[in-house]
C-alpha atoms as one frame of an Amber mdcrd trajectory, in Angstrom:
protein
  10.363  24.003  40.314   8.050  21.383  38.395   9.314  18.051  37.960  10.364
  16.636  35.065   9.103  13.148  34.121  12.110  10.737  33.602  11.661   7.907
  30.968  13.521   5.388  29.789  15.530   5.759  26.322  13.861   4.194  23.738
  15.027   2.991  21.214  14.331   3.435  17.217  12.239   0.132  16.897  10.186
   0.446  19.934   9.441   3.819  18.768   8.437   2.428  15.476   6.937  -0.608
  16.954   4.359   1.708  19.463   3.663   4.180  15.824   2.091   1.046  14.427
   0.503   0.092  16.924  -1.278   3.278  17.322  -1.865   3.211  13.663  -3.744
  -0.685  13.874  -6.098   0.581  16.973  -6.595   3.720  14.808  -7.553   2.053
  11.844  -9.501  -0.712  13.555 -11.613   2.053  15.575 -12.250   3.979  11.900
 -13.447   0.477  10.474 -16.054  -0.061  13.353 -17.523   3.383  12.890 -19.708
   3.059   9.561 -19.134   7.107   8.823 -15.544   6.540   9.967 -15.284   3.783
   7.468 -17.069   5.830   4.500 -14.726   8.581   5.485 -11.529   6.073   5.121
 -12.727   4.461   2.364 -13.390   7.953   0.684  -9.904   9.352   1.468  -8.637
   5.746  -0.048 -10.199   6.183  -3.254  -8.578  10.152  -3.617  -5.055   8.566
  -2.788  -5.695   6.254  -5.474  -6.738   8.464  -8.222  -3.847  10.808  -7.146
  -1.649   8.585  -7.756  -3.364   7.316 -10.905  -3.290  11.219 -12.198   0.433
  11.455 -11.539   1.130   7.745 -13.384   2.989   6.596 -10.533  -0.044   3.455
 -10.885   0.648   2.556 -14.334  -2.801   0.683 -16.120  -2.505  -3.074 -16.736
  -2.465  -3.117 -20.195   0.345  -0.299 -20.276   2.548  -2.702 -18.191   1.617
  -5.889 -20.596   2.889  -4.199 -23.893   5.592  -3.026 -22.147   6.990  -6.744
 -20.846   5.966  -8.264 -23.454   9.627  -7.900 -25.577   7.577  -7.071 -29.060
   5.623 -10.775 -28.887   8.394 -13.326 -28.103   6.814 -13.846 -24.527   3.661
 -15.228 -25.991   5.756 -17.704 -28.672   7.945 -18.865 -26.086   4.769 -19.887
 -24.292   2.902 -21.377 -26.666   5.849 -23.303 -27.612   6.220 -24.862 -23.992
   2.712 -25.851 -24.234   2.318 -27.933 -27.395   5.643 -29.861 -26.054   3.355
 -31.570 -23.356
């Protein structure tokens, strides 16, 4: 009959806490490694137009017209400017 390894319970945050852990020495090994980083920084880029493709990253002059309230941003800050 083989043993069975007992271990303590851990709990949800250690659990988390060791993941990104892992993650940092994972990273941090990738970055040292100049293919490793090319690879990283390649697989970075994809994400990035992925996202781009699907508009979840909206461009920055979409998200200006959009919070700009048809102009009364820029008078209000004009205003506040020749007051000084």
């Amino acid at each position: 009959m083989a043993r069975t390894r007992q271990t303590t319970p851990q709990t949800k945050e250690e659990r988390l806490r060791k993941k990104r852990e892992a993650e940092r020495r994972r990273y941090y090994r990738l970055k040292q490694d100049p293919v490793g980083r090319e690879q990283l920084r390649q697989k970075e880029i994809a994400q990035y137009l992925r996202k781009k493709e699907k508009e979840v990253i909206k461009p920055i002059e979409g998200t200006r017209e959009e919070n700009e309230n048809n102009g009364e941003n820029i008078l209000r800050s004009t205003e506040t400017r020749k007051d000084r």
